[in-house]
Legacy VTK file of the C-alpha trace (Angstrom):
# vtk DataFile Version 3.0
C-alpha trace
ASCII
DATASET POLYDATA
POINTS 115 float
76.623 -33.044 -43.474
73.433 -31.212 -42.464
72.573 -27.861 -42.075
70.515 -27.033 -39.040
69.393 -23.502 -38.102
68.008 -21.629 -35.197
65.343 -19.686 -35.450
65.854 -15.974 -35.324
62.147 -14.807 -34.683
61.416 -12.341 -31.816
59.952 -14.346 -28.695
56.709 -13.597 -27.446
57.843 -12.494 -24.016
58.881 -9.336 -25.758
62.478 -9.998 -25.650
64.036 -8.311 -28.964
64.993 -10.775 -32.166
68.220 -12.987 -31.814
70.762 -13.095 -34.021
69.879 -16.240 -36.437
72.750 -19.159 -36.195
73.784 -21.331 -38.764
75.565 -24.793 -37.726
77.373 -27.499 -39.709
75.915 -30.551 -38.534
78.000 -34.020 -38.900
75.896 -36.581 -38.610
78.012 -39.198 -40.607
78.632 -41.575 -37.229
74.877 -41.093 -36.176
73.244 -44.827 -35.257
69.324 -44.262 -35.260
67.292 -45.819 -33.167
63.469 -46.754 -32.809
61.625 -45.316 -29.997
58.378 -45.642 -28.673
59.342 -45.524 -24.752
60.422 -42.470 -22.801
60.943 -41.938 -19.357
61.888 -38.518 -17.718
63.715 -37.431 -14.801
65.332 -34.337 -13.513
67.824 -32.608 -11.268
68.198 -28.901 -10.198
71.165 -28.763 -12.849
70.067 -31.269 -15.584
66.745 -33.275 -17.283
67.776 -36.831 -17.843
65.421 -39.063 -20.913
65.751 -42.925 -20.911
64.548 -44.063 -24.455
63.844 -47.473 -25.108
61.437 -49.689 -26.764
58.451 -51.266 -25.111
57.801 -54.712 -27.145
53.974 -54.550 -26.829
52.816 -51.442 -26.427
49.044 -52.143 -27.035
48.369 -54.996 -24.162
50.929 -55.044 -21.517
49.692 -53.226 -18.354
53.334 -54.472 -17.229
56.053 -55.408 -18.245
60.365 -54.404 -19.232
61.412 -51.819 -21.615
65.022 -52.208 -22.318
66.438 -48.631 -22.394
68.671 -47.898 -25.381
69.723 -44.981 -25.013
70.117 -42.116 -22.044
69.856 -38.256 -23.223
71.297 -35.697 -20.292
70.619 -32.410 -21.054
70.380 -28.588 -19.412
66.958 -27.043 -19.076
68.097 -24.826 -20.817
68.733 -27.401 -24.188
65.699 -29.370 -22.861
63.247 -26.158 -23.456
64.551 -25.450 -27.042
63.876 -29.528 -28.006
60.013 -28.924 -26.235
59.304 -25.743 -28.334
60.954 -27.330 -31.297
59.259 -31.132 -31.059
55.961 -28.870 -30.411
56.235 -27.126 -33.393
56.791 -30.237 -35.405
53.983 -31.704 -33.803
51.568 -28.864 -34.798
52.860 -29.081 -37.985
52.299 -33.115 -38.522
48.736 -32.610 -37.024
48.261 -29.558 -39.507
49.079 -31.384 -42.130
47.249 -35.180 -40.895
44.825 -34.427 -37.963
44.805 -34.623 -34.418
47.166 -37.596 -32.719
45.044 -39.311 -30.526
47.733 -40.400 -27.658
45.125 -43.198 -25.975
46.266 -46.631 -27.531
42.924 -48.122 -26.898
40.964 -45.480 -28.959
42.925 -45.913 -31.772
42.592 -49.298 -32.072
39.641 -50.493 -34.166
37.521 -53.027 -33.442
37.852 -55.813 -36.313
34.173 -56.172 -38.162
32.443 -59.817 -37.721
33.152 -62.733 -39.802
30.292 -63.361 -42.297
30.303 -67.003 -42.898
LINES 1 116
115 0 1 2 3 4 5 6 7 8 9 10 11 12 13 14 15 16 17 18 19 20 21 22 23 24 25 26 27 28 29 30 31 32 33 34 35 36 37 38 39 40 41 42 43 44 45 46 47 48 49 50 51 52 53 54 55 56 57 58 59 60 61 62 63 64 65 66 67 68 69 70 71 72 73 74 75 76 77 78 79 80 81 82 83 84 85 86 87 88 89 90 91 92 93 94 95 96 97 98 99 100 101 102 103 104 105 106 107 108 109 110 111 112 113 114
């Protein structure tokens, strides 16, 4: 089991500090999956995320992504997972540089041969 806890900080809209939370989390049946595929949708009541896994990422301008998985979630959930992946986003590109999200520029092009 895991131990997963909510940040009690103040917010910055000036709202006072919540109460901090502490949850048990059981994550002995989790399955984890690979993603580099996700595709978002939303209702008035609910934000829907189809993960999946795009085979060739690099060079298909088309193609299928099989969808693995399906995530439906309140906006409510879904804003506490943005401000939480931000933060660990900031933190990775604290700690390794900027992420550069354009495939193409992060590919480098492979030297000459010299015979």
């Amino acid at each position: 089991m895991a131990d997963e806890t909510t940040n009690g900080d103040a917010a910055d809209d000036g709202n006072p500090p919540q109460q901090q939370v502490k949850f048990n989390v059981d994550d002995s049946n989790v399955h984890a999956t690979y993603t580099n595929f996700c595709r978002v949708n939303s209702t008035a009541e609910e934000l829907i995320l189809d993960i999946g896994l795009n085979a060739n990422p690099a060079t298909a301008q088309e193609g299928n992504v099989r969808v693995d998985q399906r995530v439906i979630m309140n906006h409510y959930t879904a804003k506490r997972l943005l401000a939480a992946l931000s933060m660990a986003v900031q933190r990775h590109e604290q700690a390794f540089g900027a992420i550069e999200l354009d495939v193409r520029r992060r590919v480098q092009a492979m030297p000459p041969a010299s015979s």
